[in-house]
PDB file of N, CA, C and O in Angstrom:
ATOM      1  N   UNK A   1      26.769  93.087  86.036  1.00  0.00           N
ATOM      2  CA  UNK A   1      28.186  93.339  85.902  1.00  0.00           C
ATOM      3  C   UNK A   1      28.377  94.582  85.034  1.00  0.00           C
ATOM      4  O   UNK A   1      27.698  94.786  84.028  1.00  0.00           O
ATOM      5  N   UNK A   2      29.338  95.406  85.475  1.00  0.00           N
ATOM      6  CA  UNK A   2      29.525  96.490  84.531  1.00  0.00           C
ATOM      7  C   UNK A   2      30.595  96.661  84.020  1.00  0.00           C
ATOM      8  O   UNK A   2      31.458  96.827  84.882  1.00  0.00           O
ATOM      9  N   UNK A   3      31.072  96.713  82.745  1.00  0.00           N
ATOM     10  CA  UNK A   3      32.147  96.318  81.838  1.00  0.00           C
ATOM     11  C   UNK A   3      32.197  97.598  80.830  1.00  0.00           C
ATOM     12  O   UNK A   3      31.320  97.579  79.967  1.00  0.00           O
ATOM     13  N   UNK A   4      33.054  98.661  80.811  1.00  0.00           N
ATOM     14  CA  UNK A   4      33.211  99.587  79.522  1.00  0.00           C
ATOM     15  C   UNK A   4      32.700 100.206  79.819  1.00  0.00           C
ATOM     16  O   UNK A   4      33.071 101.145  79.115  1.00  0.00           O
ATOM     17  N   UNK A   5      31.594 100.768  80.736  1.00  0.00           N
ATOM     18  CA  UNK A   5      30.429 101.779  80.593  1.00  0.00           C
ATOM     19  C   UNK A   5      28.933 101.150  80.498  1.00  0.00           C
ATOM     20  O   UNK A   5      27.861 101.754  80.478  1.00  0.00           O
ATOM     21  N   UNK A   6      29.217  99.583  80.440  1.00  0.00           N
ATOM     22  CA  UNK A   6      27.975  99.004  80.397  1.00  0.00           C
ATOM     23  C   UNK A   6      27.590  97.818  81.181  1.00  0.00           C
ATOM     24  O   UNK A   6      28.322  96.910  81.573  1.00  0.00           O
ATOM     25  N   UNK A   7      26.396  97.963  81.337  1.00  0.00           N
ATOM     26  CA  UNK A   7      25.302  97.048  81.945  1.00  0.00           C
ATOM     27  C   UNK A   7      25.317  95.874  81.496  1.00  0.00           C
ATOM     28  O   UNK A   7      24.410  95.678  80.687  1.00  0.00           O
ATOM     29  N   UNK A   8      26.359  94.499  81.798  1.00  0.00           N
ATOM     30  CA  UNK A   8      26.212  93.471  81.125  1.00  0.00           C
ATOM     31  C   UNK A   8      24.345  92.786  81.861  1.00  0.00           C
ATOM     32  O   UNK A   8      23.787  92.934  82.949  1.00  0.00           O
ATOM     33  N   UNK A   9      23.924  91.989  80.451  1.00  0.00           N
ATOM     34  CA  UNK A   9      22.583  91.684  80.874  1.00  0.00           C
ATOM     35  C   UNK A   9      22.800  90.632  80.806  1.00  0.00           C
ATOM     36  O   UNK A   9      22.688  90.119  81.920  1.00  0.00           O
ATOM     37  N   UNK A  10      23.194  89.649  79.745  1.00  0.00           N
ATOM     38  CA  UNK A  10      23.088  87.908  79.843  1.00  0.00           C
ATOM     39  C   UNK A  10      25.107  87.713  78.990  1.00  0.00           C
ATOM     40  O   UNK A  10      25.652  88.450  78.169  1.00  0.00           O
ATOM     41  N   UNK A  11      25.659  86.400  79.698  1.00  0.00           N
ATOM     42  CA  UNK A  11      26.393  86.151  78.319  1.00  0.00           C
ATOM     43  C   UNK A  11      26.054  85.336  77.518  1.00  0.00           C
ATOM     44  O   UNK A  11      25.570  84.229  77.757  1.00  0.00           O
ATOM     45  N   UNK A  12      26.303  85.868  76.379  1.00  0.00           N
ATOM     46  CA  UNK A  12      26.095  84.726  74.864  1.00  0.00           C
ATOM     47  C   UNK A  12      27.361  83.986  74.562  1.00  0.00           C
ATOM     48  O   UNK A  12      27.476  83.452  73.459  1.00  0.00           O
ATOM     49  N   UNK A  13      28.109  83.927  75.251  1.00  0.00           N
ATOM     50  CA  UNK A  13      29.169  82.544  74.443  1.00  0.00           C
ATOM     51  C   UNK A  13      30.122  82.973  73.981  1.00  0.00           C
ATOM     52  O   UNK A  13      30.771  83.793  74.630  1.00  0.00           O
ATOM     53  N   UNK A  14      30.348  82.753  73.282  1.00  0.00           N
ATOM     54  CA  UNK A  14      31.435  82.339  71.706  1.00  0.00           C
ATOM     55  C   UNK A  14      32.240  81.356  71.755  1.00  0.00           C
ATOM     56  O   UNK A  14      32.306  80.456  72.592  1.00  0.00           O
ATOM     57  N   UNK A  15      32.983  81.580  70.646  1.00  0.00           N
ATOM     58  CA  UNK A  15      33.811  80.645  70.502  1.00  0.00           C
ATOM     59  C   UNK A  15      34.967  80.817  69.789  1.00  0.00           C
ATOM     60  O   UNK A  15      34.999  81.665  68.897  1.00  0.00           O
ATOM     61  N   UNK A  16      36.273  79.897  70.139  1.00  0.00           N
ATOM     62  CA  UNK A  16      37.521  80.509  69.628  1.00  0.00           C
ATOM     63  C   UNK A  16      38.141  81.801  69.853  1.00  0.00           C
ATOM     64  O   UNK A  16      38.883  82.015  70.812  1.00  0.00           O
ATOM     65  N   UNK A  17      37.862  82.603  69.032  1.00  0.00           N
ATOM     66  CA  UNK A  17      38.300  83.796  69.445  1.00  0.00           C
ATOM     67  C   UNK A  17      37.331  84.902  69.697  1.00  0.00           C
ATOM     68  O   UNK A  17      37.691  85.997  69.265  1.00  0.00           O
ATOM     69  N   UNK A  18      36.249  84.852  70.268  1.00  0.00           N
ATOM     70  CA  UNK A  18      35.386  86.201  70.952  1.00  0.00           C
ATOM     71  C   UNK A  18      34.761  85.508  71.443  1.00  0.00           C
ATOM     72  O   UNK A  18      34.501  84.346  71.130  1.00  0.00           O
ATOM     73  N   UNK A  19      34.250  86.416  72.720  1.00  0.00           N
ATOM     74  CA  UNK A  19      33.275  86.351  73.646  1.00  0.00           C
ATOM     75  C   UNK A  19      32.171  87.111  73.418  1.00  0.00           C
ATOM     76  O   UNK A  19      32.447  88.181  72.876  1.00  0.00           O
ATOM     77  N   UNK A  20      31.163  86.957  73.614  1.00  0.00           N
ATOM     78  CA  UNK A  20      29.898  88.081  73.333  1.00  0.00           C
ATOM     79  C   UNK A  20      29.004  88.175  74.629  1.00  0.00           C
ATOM     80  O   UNK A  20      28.804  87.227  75.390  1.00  0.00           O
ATOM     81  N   UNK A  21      28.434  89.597  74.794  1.00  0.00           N
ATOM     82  CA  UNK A  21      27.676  89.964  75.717  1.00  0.00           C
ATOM     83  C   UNK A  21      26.662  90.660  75.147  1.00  0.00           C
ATOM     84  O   UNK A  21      26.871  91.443  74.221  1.00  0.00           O
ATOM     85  N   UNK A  22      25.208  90.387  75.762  1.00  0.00           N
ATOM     86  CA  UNK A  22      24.197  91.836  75.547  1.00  0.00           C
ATOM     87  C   UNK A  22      23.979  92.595  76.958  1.00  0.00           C
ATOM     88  O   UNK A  22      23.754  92.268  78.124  1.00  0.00           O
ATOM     89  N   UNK A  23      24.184  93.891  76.157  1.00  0.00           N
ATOM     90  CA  UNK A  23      24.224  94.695  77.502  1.00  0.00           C
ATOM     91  C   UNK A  23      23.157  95.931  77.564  1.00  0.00           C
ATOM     92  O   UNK A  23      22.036  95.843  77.061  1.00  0.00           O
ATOM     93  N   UNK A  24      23.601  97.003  78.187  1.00  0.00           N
ATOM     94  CA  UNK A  24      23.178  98.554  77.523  1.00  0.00           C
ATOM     95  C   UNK A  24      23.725  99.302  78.472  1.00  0.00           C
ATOM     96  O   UNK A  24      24.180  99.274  79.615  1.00  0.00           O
ATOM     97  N   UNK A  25      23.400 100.316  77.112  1.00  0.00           N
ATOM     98  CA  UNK A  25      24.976 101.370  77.627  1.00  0.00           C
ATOM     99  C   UNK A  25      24.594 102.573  78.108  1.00  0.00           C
ATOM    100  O   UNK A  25      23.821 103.452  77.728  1.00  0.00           O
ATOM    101  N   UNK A  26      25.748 102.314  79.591  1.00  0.00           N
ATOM    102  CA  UNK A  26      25.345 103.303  80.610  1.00  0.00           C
ATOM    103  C   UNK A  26      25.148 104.858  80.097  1.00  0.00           C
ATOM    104  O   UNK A  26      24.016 105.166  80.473  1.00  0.00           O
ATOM    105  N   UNK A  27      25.464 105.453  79.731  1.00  0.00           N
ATOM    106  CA  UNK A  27      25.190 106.808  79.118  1.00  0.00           C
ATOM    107  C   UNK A  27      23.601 107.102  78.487  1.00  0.00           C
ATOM    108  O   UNK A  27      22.986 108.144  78.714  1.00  0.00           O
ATOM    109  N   UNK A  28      23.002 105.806  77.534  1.00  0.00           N
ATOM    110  CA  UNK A  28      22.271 106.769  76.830  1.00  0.00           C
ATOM    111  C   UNK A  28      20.689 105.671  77.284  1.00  0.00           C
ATOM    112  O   UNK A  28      19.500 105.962  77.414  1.00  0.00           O
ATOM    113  N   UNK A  29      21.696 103.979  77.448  1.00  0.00           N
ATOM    114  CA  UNK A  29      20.268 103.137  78.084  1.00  0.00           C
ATOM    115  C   UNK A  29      20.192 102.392  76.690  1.00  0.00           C
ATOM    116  O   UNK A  29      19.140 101.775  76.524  1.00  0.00           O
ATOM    117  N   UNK A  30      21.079 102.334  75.692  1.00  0.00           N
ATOM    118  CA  UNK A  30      20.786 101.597  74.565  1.00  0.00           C
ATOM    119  C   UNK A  30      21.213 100.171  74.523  1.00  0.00           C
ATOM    120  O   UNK A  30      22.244  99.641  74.938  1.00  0.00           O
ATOM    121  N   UNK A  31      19.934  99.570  73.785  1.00  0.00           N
ATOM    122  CA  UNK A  31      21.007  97.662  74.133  1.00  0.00           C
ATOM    123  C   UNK A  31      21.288  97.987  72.711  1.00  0.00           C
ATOM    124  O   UNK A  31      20.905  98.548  71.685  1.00  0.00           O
ATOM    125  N   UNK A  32      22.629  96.945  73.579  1.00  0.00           N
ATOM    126  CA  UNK A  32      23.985  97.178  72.271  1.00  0.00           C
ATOM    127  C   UNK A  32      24.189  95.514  72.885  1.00  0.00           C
ATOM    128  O   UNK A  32      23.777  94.960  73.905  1.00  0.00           O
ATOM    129  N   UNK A  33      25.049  95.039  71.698  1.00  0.00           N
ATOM    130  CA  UNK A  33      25.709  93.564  71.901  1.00  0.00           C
ATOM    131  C   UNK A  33      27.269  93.879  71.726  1.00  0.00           C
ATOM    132  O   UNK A  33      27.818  94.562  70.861  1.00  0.00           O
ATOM    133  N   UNK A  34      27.882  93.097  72.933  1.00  0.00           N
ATOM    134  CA  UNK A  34      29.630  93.470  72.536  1.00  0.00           C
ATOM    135  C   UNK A  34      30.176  92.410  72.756  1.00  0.00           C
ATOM    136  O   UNK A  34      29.854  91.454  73.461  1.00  0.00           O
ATOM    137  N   UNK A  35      31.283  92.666  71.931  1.00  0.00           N
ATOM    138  CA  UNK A  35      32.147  91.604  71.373  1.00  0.00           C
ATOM    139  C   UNK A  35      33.637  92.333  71.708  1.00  0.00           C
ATOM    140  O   UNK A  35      34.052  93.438  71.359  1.00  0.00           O
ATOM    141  N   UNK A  36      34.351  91.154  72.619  1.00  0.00           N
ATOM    142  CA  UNK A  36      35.648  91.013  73.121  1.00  0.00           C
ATOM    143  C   UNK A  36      36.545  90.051  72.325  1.00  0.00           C
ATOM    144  O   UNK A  36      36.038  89.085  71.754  1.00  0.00           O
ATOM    145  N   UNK A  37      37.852  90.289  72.275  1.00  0.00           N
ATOM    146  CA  UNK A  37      38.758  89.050  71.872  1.00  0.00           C
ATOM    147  C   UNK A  37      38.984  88.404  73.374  1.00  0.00           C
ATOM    148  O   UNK A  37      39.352  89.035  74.365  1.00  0.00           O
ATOM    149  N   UNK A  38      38.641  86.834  73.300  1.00  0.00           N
ATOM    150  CA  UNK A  38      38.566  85.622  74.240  1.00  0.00           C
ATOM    151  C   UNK A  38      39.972  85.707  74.780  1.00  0.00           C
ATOM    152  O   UNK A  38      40.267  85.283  75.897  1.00  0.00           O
ATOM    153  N   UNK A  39      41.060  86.421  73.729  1.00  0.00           N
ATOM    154  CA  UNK A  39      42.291  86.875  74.371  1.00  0.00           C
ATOM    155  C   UNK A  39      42.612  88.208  74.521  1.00  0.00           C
ATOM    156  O   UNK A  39      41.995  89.162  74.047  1.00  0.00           O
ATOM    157  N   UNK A  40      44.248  88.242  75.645  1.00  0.00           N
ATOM    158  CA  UNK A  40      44.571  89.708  75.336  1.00  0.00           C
ATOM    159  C   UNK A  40      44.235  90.844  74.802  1.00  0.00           C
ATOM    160  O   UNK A  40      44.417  91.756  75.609  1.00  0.00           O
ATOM    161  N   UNK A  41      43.868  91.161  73.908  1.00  0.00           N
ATOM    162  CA  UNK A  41      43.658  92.150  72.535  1.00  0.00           C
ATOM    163  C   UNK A  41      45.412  92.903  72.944  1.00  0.00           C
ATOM    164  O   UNK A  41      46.331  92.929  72.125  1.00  0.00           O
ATOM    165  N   UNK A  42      45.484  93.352  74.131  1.00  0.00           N
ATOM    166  CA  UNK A  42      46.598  94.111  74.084  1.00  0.00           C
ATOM    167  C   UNK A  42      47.609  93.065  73.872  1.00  0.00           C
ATOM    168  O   UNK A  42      48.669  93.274  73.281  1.00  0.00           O
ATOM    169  N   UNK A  43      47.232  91.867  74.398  1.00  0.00           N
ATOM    170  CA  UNK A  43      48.776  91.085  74.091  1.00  0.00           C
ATOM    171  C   UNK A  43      49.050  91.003  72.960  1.00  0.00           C
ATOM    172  O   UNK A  43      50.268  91.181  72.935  1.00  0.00           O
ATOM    173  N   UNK A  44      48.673  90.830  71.877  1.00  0.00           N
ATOM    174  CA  UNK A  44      48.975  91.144  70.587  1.00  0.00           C
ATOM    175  C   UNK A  44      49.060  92.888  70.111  1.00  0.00           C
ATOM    176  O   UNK A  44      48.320  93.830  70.396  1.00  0.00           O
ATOM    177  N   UNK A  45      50.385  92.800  69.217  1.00  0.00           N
ATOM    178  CA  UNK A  45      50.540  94.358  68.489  1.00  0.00           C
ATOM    179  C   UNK A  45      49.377  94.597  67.402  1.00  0.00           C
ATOM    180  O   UNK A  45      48.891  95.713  67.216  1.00  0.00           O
ATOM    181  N   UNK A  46      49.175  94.014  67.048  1.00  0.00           N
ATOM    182  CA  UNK A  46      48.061  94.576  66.249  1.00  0.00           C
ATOM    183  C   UNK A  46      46.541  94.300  66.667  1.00  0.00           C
ATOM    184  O   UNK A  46      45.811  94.413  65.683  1.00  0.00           O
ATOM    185  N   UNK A  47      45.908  93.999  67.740  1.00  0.00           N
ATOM    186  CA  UNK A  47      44.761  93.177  68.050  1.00  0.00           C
ATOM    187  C   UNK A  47      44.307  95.073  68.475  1.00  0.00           C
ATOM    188  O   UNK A  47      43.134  95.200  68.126  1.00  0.00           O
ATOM    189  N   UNK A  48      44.567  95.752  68.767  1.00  0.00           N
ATOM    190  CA  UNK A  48      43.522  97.049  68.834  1.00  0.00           C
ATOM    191  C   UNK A  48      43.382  97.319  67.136  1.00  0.00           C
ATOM    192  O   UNK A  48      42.229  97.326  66.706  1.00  0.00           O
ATOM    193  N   UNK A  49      44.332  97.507  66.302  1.00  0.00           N
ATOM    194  CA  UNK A  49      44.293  97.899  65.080  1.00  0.00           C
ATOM    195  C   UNK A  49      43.665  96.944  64.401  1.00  0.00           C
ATOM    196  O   UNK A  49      43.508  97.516  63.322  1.00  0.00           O
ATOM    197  N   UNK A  50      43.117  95.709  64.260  1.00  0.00           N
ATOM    198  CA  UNK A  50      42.211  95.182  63.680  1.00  0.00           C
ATOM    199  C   UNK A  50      41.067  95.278  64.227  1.00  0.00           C
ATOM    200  O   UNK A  50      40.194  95.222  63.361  1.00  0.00           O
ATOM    201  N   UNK A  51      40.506  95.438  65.634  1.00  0.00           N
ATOM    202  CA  UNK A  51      39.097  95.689  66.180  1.00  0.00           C
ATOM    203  C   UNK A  51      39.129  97.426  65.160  1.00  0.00           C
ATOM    204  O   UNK A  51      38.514  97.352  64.096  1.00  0.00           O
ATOM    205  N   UNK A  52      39.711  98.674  65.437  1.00  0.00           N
ATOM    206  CA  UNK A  52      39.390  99.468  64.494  1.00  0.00           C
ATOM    207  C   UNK A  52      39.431  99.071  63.123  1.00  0.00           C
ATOM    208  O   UNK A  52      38.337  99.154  62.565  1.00  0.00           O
ATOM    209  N   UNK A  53      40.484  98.616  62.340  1.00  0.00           N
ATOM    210  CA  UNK A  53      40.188  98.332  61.055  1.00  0.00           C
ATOM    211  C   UNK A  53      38.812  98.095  60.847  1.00  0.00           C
ATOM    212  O   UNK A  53      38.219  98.784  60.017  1.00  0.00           O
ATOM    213  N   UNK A  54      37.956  96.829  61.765  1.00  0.00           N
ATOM    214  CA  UNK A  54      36.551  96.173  61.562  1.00  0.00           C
ATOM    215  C   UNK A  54      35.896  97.167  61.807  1.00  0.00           C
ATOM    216  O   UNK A  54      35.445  97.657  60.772  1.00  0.00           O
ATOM    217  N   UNK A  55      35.527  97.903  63.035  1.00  0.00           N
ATOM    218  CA  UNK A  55      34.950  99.269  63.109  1.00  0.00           C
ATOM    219  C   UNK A  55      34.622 100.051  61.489  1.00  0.00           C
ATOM    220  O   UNK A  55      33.589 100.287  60.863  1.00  0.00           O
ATOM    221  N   UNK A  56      36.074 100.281  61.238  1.00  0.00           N
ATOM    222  CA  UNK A  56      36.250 101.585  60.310  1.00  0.00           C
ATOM    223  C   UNK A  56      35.585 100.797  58.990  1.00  0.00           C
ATOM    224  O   UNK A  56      34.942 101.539  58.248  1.00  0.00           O
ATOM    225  N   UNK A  57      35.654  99.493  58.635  1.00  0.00           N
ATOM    226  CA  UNK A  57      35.178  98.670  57.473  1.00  0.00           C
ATOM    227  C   UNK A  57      33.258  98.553  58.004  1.00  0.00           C
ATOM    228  O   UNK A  57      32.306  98.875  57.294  1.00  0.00           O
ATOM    229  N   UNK A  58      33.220  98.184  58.951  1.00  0.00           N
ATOM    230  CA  UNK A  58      31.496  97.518  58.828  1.00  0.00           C
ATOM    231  C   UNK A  58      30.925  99.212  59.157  1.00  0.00           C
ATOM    232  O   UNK A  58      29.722  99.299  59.404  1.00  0.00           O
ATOM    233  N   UNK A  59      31.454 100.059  59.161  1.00  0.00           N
ATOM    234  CA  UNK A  59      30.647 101.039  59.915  1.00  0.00           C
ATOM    235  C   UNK A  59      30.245 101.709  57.932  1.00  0.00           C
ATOM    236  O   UNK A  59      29.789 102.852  57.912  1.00  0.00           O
ATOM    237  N   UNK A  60      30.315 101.441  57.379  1.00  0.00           N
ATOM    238  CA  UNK A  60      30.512 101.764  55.868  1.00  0.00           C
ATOM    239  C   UNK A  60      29.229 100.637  55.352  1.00  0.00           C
ATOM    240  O   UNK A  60      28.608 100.871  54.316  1.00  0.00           O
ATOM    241  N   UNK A  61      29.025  99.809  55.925  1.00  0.00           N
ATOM    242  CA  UNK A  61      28.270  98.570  55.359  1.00  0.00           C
ATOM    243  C   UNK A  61      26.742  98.999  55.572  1.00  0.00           C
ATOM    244  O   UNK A  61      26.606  99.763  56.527  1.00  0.00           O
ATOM    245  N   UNK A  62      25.833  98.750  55.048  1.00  0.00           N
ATOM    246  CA  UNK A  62      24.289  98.136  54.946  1.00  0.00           C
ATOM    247  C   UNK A  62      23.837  97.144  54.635  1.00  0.00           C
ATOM    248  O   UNK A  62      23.089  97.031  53.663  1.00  0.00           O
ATOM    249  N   UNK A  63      24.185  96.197  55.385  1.00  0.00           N
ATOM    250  CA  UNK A  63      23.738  94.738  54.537  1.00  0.00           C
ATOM    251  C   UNK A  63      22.947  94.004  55.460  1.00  0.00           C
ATOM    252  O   UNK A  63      23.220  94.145  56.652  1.00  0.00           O
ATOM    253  N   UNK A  64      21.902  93.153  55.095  1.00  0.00           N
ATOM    254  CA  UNK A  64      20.865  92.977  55.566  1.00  0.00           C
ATOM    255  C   UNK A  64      21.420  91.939  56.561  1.00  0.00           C
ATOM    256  O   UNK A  64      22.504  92.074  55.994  1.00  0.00           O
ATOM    257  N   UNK A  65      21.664  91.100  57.444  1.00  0.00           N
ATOM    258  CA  UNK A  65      21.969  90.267  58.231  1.00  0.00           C
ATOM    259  C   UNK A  65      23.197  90.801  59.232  1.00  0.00           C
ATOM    260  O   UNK A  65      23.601  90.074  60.139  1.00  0.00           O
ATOM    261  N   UNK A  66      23.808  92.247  58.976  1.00  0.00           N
ATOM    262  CA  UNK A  66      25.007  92.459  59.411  1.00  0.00           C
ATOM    263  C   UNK A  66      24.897  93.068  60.474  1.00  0.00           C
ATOM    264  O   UNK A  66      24.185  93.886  59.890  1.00  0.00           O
ATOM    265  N   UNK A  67      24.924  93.464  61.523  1.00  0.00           N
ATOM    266  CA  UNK A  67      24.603  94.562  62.704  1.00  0.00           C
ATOM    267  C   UNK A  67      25.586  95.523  62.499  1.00  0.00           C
ATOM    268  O   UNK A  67      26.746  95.222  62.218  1.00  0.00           O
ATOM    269  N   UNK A  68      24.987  97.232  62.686  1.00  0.00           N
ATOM    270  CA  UNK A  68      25.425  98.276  62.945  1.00  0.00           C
ATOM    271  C   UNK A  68      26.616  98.223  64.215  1.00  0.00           C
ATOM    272  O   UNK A  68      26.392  98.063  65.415  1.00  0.00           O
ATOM    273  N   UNK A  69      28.127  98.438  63.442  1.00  0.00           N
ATOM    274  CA  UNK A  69      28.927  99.008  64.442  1.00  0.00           C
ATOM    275  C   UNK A  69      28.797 100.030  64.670  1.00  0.00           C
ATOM    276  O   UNK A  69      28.905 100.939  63.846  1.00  0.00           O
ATOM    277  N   UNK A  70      28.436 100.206  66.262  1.00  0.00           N
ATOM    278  CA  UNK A  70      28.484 101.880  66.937  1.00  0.00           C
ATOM    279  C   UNK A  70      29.942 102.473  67.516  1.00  0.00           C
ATOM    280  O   UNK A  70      30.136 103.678  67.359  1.00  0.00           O
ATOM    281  N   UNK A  71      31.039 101.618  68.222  1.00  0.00           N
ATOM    282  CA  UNK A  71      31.881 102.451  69.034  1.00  0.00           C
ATOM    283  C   UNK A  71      32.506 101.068  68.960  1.00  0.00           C
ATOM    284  O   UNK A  71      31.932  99.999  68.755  1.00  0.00           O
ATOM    285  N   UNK A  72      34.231 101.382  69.237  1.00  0.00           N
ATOM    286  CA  UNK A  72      34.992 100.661  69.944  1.00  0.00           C
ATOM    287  C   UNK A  72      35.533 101.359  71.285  1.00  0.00           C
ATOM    288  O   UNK A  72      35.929 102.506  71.490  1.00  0.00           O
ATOM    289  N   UNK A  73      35.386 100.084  72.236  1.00  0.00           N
ATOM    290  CA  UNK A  73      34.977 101.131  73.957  1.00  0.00           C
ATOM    291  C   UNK A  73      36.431 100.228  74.152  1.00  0.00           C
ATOM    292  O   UNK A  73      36.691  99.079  73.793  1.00  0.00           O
ATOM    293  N   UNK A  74      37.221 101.199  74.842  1.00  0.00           N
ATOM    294  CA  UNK A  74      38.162 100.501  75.538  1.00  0.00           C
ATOM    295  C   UNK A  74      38.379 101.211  76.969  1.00  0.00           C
ATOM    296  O   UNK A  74      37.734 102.199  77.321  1.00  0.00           O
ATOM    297  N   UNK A  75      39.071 100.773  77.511  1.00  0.00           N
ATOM    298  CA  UNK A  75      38.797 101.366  79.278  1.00  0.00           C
ATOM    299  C   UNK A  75      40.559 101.044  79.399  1.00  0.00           C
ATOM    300  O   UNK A  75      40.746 100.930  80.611  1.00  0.00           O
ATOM    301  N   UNK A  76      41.813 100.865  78.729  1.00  0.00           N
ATOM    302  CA  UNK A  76      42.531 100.923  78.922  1.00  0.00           C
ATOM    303  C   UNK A  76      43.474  99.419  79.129  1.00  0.00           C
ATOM    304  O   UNK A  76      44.698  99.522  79.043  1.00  0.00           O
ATOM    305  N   UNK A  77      42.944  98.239  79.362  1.00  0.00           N
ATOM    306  CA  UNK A  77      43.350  97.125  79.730  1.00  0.00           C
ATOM    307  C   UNK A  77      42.596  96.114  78.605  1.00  0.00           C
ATOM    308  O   UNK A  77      42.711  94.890  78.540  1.00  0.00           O
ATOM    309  N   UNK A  78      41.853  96.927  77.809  1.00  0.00           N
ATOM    310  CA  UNK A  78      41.450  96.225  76.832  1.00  0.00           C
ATOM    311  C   UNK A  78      40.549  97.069  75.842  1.00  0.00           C
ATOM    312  O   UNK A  78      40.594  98.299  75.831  1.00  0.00           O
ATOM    313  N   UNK A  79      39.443  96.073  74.723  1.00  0.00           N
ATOM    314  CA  UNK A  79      39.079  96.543  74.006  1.00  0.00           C
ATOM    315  C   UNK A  79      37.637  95.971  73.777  1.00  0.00           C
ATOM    316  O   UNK A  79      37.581  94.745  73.866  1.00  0.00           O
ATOM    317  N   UNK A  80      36.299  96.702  73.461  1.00  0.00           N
ATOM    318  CA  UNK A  80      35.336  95.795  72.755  1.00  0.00           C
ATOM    319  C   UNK A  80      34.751  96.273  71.501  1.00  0.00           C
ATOM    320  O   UNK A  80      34.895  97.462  71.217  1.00  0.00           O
ATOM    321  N   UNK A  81      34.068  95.445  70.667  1.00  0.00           N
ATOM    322  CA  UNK A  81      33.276  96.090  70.168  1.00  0.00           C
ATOM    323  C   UNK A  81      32.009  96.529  70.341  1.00  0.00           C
ATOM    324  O   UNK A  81      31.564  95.896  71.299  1.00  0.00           O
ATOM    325  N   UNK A  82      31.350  97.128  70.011  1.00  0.00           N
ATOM    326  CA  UNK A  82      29.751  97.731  70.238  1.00  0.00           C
ATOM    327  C   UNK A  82      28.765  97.552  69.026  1.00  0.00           C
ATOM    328  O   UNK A  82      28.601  98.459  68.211  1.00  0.00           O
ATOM    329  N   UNK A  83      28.310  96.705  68.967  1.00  0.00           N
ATOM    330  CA  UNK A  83      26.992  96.732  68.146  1.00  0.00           C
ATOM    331  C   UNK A  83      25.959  96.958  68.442  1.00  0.00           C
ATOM    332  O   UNK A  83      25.660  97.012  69.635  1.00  0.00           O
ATOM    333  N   UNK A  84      25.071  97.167  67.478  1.00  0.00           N
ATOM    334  CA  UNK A  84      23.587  97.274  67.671  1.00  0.00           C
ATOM    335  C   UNK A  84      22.739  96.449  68.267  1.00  0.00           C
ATOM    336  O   UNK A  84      23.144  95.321  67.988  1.00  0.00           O
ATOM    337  N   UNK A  85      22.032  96.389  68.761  1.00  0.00           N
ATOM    338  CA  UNK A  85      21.202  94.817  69.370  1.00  0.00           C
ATOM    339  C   UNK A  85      19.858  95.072  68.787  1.00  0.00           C
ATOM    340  O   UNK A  85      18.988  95.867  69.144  1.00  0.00           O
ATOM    341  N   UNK A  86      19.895  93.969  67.526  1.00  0.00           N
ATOM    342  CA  UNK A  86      18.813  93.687  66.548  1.00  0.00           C
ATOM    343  C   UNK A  86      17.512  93.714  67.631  1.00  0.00           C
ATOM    344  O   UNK A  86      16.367  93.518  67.225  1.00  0.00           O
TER     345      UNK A  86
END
């Protein structure tokens, strides 16, 4: 399945509010893990501005258990995040 620019490979679940996928991303071939809101993101006014807020906050972080945010990919009808895939 291809979602954002990427190669979904397996889904991982979630729960409540996100969904998670590992994928890799069509451009460069990197596995990355992404994370969707299980809802809208656009249906809510602020649900793009908190996926950046988190972006703009963990991309600042080094902490040992945390995964590297790379990109927030949106394609227009929605939003994900992009992490690193440990």
């Amino acid at each position: 399945m291809d979602l954002f620019g990427f190669d979904i490979a397996e889904e991982l679940g979630g729960g409540g509010e996100h969904c998670f996928w590992r994928a890799r991303r069509q451009r460069d071939g990197r596995p990355v893990l992404l994370r969707r809101s299980a809802h809208d993101v656009r249906a809510r006014a602020d649900g793009r501005a908190m996926f950046e807020r988190e972006l703009e906050i963990s991309r600042g972080l080094d902490v040992d258990g945390v995964l590297p945010t790379l990109e927030l990919a949106d394609n227009g009808s929605g939003a994900v995040l992009v992490l690193a895939d440990a």
